[in-house]
N, C-alpha and C positions, 0 to 999 in steps of 0.2 A: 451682380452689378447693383450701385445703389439708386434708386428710384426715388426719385422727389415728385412731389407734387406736379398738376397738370402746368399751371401757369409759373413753376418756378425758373431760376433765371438760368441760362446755362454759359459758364465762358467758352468762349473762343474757343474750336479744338476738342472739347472735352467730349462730347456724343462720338464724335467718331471713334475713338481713343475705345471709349466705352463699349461702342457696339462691336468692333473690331475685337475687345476683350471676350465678349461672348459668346461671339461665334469660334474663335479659337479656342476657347473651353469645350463648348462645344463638339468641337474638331478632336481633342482629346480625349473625351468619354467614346465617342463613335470608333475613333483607331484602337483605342481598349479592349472593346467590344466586339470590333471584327475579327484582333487578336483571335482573344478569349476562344469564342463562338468554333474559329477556323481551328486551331488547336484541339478541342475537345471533339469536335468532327472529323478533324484526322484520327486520333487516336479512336473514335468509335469505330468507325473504318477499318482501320488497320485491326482493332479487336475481333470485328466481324466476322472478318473475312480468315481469321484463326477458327471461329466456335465454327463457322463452317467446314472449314477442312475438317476439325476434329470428328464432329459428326456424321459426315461422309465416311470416315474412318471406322468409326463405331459401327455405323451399317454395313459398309465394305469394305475389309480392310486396301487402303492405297497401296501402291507401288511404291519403292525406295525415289524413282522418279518423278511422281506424283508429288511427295510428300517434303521431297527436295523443295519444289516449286512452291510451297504454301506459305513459306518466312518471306520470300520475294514478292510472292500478291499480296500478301498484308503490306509491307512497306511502300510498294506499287499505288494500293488502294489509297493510304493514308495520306501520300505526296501528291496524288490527283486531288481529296477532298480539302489537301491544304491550299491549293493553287485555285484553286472552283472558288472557295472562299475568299479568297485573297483578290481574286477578279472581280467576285461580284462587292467587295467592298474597296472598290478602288476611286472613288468617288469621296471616301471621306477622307480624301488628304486635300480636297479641294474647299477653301474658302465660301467660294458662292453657291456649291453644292451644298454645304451643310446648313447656307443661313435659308434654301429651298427649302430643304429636309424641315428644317424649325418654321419654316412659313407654313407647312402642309401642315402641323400639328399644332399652328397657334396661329387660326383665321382672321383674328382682330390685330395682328399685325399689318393687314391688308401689302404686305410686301412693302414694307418701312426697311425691316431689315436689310432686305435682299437689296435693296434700292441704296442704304446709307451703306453697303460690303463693297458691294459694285457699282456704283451711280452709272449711265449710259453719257453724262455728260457732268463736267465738275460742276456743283451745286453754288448756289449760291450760301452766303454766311444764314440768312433767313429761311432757307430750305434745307440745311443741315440742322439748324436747330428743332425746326419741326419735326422732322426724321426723328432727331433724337428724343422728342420729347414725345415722338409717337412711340420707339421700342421702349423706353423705359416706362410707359403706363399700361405694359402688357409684365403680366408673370410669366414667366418662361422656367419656373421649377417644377420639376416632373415631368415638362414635356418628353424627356427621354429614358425616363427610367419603364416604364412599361417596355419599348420594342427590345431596349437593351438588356432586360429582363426576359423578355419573352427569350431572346436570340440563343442567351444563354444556358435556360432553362432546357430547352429543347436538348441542345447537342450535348450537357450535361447529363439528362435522363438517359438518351439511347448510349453513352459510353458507361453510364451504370449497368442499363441492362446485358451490355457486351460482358462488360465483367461478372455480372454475376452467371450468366451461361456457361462462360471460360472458366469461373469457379467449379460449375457443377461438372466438367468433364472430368473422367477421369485421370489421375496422374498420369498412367503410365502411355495414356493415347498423346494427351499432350506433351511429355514427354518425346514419340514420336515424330508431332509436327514441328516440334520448337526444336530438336535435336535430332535432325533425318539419318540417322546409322543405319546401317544394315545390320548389325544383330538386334534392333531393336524388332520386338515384336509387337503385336495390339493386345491389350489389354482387355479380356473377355467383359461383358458386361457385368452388371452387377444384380445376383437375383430378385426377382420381382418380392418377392417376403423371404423372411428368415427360415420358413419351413422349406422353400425351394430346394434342392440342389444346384451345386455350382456348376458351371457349365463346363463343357471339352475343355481341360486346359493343352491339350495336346494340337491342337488348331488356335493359329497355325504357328508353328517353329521357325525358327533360325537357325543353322548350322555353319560357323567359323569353324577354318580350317587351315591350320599353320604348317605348312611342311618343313621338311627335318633341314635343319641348319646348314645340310651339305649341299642342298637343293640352289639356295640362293635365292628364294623365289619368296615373295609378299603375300602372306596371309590375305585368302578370301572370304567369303560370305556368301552362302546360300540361301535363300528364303523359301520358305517353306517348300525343301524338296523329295522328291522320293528317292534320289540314290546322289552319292557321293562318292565321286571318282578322286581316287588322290593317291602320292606316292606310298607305299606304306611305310610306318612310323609316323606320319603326319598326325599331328593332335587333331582328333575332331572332336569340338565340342558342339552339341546340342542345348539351345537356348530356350526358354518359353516364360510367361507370366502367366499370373494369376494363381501364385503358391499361396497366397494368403487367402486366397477364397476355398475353401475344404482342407481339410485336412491333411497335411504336409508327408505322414509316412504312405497315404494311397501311391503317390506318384511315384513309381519304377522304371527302371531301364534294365533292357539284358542282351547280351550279344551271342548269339550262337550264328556257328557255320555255317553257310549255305548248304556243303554236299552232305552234313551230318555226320556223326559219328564220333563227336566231342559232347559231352556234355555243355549246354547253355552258359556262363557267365554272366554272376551280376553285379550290376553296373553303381556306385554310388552316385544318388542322385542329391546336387548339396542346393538349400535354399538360403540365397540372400534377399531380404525384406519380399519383393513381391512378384521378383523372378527363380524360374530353378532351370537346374543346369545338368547336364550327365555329359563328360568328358570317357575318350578312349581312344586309344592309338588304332590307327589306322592298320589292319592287318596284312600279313602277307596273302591271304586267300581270300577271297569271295566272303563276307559276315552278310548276317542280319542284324540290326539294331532293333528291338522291341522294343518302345515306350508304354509304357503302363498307365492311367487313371482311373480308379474306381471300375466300372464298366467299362472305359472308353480304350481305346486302343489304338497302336500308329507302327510302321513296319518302316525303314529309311535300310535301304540298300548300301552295302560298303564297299566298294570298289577298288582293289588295289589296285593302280597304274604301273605298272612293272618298271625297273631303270633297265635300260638295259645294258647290257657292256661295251668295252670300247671297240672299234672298229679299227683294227690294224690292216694298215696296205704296206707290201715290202715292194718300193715302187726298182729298186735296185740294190741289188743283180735281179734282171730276167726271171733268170731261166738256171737251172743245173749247169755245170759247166767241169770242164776238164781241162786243168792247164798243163802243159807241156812241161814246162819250170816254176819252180817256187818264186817267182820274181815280178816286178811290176805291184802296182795299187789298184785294191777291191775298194770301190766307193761301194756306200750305202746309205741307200735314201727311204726312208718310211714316213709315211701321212698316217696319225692317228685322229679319230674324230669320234666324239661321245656327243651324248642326249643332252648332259648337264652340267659336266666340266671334266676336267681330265686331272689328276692326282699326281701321275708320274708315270714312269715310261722308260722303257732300258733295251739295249740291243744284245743279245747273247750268241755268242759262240760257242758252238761244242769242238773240240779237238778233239780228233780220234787219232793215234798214231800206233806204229809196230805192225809186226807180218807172222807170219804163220797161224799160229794159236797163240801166241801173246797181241793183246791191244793194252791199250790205255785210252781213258779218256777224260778230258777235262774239259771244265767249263770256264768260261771266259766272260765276262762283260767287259762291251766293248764301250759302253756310253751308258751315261745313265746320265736322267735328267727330272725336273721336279717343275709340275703348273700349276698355277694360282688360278682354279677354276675355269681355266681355257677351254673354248669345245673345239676347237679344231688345233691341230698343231702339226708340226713335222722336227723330223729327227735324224741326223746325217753324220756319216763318222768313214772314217776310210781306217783302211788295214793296208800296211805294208808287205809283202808276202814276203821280201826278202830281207826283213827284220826278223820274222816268225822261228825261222831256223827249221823249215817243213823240210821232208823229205819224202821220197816218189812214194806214193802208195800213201798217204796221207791223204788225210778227209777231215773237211769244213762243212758244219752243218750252222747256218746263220736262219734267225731268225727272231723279232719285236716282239715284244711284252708290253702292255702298260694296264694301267689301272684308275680307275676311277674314285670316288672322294666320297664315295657311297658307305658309311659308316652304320648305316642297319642293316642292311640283307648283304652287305657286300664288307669289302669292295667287290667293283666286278673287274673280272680279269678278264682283256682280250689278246688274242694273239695271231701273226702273222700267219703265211705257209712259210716252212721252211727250204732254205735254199741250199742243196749240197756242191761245193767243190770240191775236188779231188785235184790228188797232184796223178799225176801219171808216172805208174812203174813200167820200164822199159822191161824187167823181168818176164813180166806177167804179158806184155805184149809177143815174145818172143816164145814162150809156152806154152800160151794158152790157144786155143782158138774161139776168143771170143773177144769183141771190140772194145774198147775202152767206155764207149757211151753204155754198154752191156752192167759192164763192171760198178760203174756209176748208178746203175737203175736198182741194181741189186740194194748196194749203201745206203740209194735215195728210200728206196724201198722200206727199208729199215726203220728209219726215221719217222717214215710215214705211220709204218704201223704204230711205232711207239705211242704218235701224237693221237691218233685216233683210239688208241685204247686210252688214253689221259682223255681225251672230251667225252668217249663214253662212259668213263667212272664219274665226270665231273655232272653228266647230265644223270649219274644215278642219284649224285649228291644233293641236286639241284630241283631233284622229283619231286619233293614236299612245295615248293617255291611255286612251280611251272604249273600255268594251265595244262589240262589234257590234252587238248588238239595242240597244244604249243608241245608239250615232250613229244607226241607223234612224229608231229613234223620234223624233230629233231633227230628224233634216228631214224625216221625213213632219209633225209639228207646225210646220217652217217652212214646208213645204209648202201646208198648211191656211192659215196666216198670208196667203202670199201671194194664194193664193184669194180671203178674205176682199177682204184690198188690190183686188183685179180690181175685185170687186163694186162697189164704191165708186170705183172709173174709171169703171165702165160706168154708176152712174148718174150721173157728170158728164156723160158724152157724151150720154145721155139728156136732160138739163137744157138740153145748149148747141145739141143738134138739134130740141128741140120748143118751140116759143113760145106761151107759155099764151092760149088762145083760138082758136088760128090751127091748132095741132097738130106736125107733121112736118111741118119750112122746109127739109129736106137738111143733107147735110155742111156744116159751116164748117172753116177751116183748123185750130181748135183740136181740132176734134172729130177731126178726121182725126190729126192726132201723139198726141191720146190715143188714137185706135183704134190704131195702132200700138206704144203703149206698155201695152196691155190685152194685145197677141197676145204680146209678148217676155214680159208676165208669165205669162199661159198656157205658155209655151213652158219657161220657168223653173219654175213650179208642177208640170209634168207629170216635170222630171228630178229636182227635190225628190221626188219620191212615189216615184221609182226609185233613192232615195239617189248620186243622180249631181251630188254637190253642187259640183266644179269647172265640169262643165257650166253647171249654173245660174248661176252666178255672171258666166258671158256675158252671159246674158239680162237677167241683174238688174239689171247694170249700163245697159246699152242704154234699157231702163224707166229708172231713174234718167236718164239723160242727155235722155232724151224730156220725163222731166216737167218736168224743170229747164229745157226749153225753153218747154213749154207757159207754165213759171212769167212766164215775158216774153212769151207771145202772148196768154194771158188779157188782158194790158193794150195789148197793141199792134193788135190784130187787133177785139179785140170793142169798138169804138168807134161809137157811132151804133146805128140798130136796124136785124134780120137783115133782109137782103131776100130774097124770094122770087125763083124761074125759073117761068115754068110751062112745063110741058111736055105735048104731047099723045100720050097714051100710047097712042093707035091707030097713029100714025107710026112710034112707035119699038119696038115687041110683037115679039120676035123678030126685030127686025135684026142682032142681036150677031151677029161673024166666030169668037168665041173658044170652040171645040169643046172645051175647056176638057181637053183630051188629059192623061190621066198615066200616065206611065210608071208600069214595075212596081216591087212594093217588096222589100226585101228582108229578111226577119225577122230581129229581134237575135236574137244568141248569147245563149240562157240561161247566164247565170253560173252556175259551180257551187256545188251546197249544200253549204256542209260539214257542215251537219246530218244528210243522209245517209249521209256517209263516219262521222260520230258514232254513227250506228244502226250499222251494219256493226260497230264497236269494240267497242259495249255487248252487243251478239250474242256475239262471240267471248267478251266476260268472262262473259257469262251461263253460255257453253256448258262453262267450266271450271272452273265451279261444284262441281263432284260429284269431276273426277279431280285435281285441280292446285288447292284452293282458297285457295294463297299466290300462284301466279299469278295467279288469278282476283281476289285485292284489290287486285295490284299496278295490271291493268290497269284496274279498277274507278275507281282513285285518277288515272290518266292520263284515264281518261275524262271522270271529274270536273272534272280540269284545264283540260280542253279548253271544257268547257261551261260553264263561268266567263265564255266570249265569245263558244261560238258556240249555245248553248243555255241561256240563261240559267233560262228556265223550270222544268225538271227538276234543277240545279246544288241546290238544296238537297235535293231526293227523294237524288240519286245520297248526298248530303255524310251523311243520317241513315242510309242504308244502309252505309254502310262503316264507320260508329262502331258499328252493330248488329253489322254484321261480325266487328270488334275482340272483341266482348263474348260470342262464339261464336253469335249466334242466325241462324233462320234469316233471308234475306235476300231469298231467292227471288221473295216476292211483290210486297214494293217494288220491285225491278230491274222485273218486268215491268209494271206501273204504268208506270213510267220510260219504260218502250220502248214501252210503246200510244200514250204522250201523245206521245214523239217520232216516232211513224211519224204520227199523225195530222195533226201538224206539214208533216212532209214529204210528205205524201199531198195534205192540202190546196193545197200551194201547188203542184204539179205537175197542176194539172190545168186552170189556166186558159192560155190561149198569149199568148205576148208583145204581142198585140195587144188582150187583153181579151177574146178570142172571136169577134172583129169577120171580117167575110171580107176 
């Protein structure tokens, strides 16, 4: 503003015009200023509250949810320090605030100005001019540049110092808070002098894990874990930084077997800029993963999650069945239902036809159908019987198939039970003495064994795949299977040795090759229940080949009705020659348990609990390994104890949990002898 002299003249209007100019100038450097000031205070803020997180990272590494949250408190922080600022200068958009503001820093105003901005009453022309002639004999340059300086200076320094902190972190931690991924891992520090060593780059990992394409299922992320459960085929790879800090060929990977017996495999470990990586599919058994560093060392458990097959139900027909005539319609209704999608799916017939010693047999699909990854589905088709062109003494053996989408270990195949119909021969009812449901059991009979020697070849095939306690279970259930099977020989031989009314007529030739084919499945059923499933498969076969004979004597042999022998049982009471002499026997070799060699393992990591507790997880983790197939029971007890582990707690009491339930294991089974107890 220009400034004349004390006694100069002023026109009309013009002070005010002038003072009015000043203070809105004024007004303008101050709204600059709070700008300014607020802006560089947010963005120190919002920097701050970055060098923080990052360095809480350095010292601890965060959680993937921790670290989520660090880009939201910086922007959180910086929108509160802009709105703080923005309040506390909400004054300089006001006129008679700023011509205060200018009156507190320029005393010889004595409130001229504040008086000519605002008057409390319209002035007269003689009291406005003195007003004016009073602010224009005050200097009022500089009055603002000191606070407006000051204001600046301030929140300019602390967003320097923000950044030059945020400078000094390291990439790959900021990396972390500015980019929250789960394979990202923390960035070990950096050594204290160049003669140091680098530190564990093995702490702590990542592990992303992609399962196999058939799966359908979205790639996860581990963080620093001990074991990794996943379908096998699944890519796993293992992540970590800090390849630029020592020397890049120390760092190694190796996979060997949990239960041994394979030589080790090593793993290529590849380095980009300042992270490194070792990739490996996911196995069918139980692995170890070894990580390597200089000294340092790290064990991560491989888990295969088994798929498992499909689930067939043959909801219709029942039950076995015998029709009268070839005529009328066989629906059929089947629910299939899988773990992870279903592939395809088909209904099969077997036709058996012809009499005496000629058969023929042929197979038939009745339906076939194709899923786009479905886990449940059902499948229905009917048969005409008076299309078929059957004739009496003809046999249907129906039953489902389907498969799943399993393109690594599989697919897997499941299948129905099968369902036998027969047509009824009026022949066979007329000569024989035996019921048509008889006749039918024998056929069903048949079938049965067939299927059951097919699941036990399939679960010999399946042996390298299958946990231990999982094949067990598997033939002792086929086991049981063929039991039942017995059952239902021996009451054919029941049926063909007694004649209703008459009683017990003696053996017939039928009755005798099913008694014989009753002992081979006994014989079969007893190495099934001892998991000795090549053995059995002697027997089974044998049985098979017996009934499949019986299937031609039922019609050749039982023609006409049984005749009786009499015999007189005073004659013959003890005349046998046969002292029925046996020799001695000799007891099986108990196989060994390796569930006891397991206790022994789990003792030793118990016992290095207190002095060595980085041994004591290593071997904790082998132990667990191990028990993936030969201890399945306690495999999850051992798996939550070493994640408790991880997290420093105590461990103690679960591990000896673990080891009661597995001495109990092994206690029990040691105490019957190979013969049952029998002398």
């Amino acid at each position: 503003m220009a400034r004349g002299p004390p006694g100069a003249p002023v026109r009309r209007g013009e002070g005010r015009v002038n003072a009015l100019a000043r203070v809105r100038r004024a007004r303008r450097v101050l709204l600059c200023a709070v700008a300014a000031s607020a802006i560089l205070g947010a963005a120190a803020a919002g920097v701050g509250v970055l060098v923080l997180a990052s360095a809480a990272d350095l010292l601890v590494p965060l959680p993937l949810e921790a670290r989520r949250l660090a880009l939201p408190a910086a922007v959180a922080a910086a929108v509160a320090s802009l709105l703080v600022a923005g309040w506390r200068g909400r004054h300089a958009r006001s006129l008679g605030r700023v011509a205060l503001y200018l009156e507190e820093r320029l005393p010889q105003l004595r409130f001229a100005l504040a008086t000519a901005v605002e008057p409390a009453v319209p002035p007269t022309d003689a009291a406005r001019e003195a007003l004016e002639r009073a602010v224009a004999g005050v200097d009022a340059r500089g009055a603002l540049l000191r606070p407006v300086a000051r204001a600046i200076a301030v929140r300019g320094a602390a967003l320097a110092a923000a950044l030059l902190a945020l400078a000094a972190v390291p990439a790959g931690t900021l990396a972390r808070i500015l980019d929250p991924r789960p394979e990202n891992v923390p960035l070990p520090p950096e050594p204290a002098a160049a003669v140091e060593p680098a530190p564990n780059r093995l702490a702590p990992i990542s592990v992303r894990v992609e399962p196999p394409r058939y799966a359908g299922r979205e790639p996860f992320v581990l963080e620093d874990p001990a074991t990794v459960a996943a379908l096998p085929g699944s890519r796993v790879e293992v992540r970590g930084r800090g390849a630029s800090r020592g020397a890049a060929d120390s760092l190694g990977a190796m996979l060997a077997p949990a239960s041994g017996g394979r030589r080790p495999r090593d793993l290529m470990v590849r380095v980009d800029g300042d992270t490194w990586s070792a990739a490996v599919a996911m196995p069918a058994d139980p692995a170890i993963l070894r990580l390597r560093d200089r000294a340092h060392d790290r064990l991560v458990v491989l888990e295969p999650v088994r798929d498992e097959p499909p689930i067939v139900s043959l909801l219709s027909p029942v039950r076995d069945s015998t029709f009268a005539e070839p005529k009328g319609k066989l629906d059929i209704d089947v629910r299939i239902q899988d773990d992870l999608g279903l592939a395809r799916a088909e209904i099969e017939l077997l036709y058996t036809s012809g009499g005496g010693e000629r058969f023929e047999t042929k197979r038939i699909i009745v339906r076939r159908a194709s899923f786009d990854g479905t886990r449940t589905a059902r499948l229905q088709a009917a048969i005409v019987l008076d299309t078929m062109g059957l004739h009496p003494g003809d046999v249907l053996h129906i039953r489902a198939i389907a498969w799943d989408r399993n393109d690594v270990t599989g697919p897997g195949q499941g299948e129905s039970e099968t369902r036998t119909i027969r047509i009824r021969d009026p022949r066979d009812l007329s000569d024989v003495r035996i019921t048509a449901a008889a006749a039918a059991a024998v056929d069903t009979s048949i079938i049965s064994q067939r299927m059951l020697i097919v699941r036990a070849e399939t679960l010999l095939v399946q042996k390298p795949q299958l946990e231990a306690e999982e094949y067990s279970r598997r033939s002792v259930r086929l086991s049981a299977q063929q039991g039942a099977l017995r059952q239902r020989v021996l009451s054919i031989i029941n049926e063909l040795e007694n004649v209703e009314g008459v009683g017990f007529v003696g053996h017939t030739p039928s009755s005798l090759v099913l008694r014989e084919a009753a002992e081979e499945m006994r014989a079969a059923e007893w190495e099934l229940s001892v998991v000795q499933v090549p053995v059995a498969l002697v027997h089974m076969r044998k049985a098979l080949a017996l009934l499949e004979k019986i299937r031609d004597a039922n019609r050749y042999w039982l023609r006409g009705l049984l005749t009786t022998t009499p015999v007189e049982i005073e004659r013959v009471r003890l005349t046998g020659r046969d002292r029925a002499n046996v020799g001695p026997r000799d007891p099986r070799e108990r196989p060994e348990d390796p569930r006891r060699e397991l206790l022994q393992r789990l003792n030793r990591a118990i016992a290095l609990l207190e002095s060595d507790p980085r041994a004591a997880g290593d071997s904790l983790q082998l132990v667990f390994a191990a028990s993936l197939t030969e201890a399945r029971d306690i495999s999850e007890t051992l798996g939550q104890a070493i994640e408790a582990m991880q997290r420093g707690e105590d461990v103690r009491a679960a591990l000896i949990a673990a080891r009661r339930r597995l001495e109990r294991k092994v206690g029990h089974e040691g105490t019957l002898s190979s013969w049952f107890g029998m002398p």
